[in-house]
C-alpha positions in Angstrom: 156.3 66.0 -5.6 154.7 62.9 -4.0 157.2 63.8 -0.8 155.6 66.7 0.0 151.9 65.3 -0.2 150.7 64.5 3.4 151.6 67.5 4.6 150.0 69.6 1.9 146.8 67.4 2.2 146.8 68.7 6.2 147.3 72.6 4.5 144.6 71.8 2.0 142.2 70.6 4.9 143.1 74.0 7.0 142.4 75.6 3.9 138.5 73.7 3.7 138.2 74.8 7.4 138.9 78.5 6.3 136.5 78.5 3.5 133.8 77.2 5.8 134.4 79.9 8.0 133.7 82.4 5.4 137.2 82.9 4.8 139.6 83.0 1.4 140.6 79.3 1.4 144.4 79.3 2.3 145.6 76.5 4.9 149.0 76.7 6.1 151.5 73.7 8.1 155.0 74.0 9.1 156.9 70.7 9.7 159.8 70.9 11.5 163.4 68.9 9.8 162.2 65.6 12.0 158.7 65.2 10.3 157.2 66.7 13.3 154.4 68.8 13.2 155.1 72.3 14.7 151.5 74.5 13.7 149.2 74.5 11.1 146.6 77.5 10.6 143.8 78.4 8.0 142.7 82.4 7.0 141.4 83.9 9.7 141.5 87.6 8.4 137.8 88.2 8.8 137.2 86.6 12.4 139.9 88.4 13.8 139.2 91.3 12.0 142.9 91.5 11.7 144.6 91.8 8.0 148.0 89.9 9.2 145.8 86.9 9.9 146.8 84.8 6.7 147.1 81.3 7.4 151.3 81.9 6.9 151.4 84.1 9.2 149.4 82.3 11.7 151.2 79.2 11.6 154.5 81.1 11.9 153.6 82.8 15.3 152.4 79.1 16.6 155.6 77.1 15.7 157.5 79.9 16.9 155.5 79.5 20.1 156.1 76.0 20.1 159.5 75.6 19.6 160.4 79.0 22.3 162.7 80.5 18.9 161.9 83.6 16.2 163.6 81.2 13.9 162.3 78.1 12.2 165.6 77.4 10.2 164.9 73.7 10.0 161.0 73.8 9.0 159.4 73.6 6.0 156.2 75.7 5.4 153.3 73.9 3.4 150.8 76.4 2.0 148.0 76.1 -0.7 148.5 79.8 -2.4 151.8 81.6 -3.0 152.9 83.2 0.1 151.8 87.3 -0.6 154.6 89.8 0.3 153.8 90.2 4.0 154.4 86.7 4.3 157.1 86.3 2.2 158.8 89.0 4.1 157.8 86.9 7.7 159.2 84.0 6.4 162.4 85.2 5.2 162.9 86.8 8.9 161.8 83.2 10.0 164.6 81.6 8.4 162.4 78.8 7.1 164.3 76.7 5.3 162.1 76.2 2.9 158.5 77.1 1.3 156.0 74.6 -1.1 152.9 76.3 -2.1 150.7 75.0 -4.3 148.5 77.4 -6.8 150.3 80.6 -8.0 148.9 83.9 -7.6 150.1 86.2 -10.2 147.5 88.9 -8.7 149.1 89.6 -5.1 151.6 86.4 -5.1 154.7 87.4 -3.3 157.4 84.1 -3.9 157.4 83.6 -7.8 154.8 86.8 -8.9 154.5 90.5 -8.2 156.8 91.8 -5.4 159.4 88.3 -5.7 160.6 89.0 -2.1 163.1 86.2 -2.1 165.1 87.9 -5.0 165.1 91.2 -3.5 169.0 92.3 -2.2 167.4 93.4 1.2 166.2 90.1 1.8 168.8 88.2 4.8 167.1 84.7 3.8 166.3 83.1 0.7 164.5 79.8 1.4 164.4 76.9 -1.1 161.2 77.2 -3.1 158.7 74.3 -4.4 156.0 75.6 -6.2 153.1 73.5 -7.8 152.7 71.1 -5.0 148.6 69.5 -5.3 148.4 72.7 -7.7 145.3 71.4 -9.1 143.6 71.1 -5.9 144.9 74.3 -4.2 143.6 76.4 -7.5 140.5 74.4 -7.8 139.7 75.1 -4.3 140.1 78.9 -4.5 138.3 78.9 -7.8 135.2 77.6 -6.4 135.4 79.7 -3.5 135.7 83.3 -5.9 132.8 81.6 -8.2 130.4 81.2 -5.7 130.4 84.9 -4.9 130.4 86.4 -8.4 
């Protein structure tokens, strides 16, 4: 999983940046087949006042920007929580190629928990799935975050 470390230590950052703005800690990047950089994007649900504005989401609409396409076939998508179903369901009509996220969530997670988006027979795209990547981190992170308001 050492690979996919750089790019999930620039989702974990995103995902610092969000929980400083008040926000659930969840930082997104996507990194396009050369390495390259396309977006990265923490939560922003609360400042935009806008419940699509999950750090997934986000990034998806700026590489999409960036690269002038709907479709991201090539990329890779770094996040720090399992993708929810909304965003499962955006990535899928994407065409990400593929998807690492690092803590599960068994309460709304959408990959690998709960609504398991990518097995559904309605789904077009079924990107390759890493899960666990700086799991430790990405849960510890989140963890923190919840405590601190119980």
């Amino acid at each position: 999983m050492t690979r996919f470390a750089p790019h999930m230590d620039i989702a974990l950052a995103e995902a610092r940046a969000a929980r400083d703005r008040d926000e659930t800690p969840v930082g997104a990047v996507i990194v396009g087949a050369d390495g390259r950089l396309l977006a990265r994007a923490g939560n922003r649900t609360r400042e935009l006042s806008d419940p699509t504005a999950h750090a997934e989401m986000l990034a998806i609409r700026a590489a999409c920007a960036a690269s002038g396409s709907e479709r991201l076939g090539s990329a890779t998508l770094y996040v720090t929580l399992e993708p929810c179903a909304m965003c499962a369901a955006a990535i899928a009509a994407a065409r990400i190629a593929r998807v690492c996220y690092g803590a599960a969530d068994p309460k709304s997670g959408g990959v690998e928990q709960g609504a398991r988006v990518f097995d559904r027979a309605q789904t077009h795209h079924r990107p390759e799935v890493v899960a666990g990547v700086a799991e430790a981190e990405c849960t510890a992170l989140l963890r923190a975050f919840f405590a601190e308001r119980r």
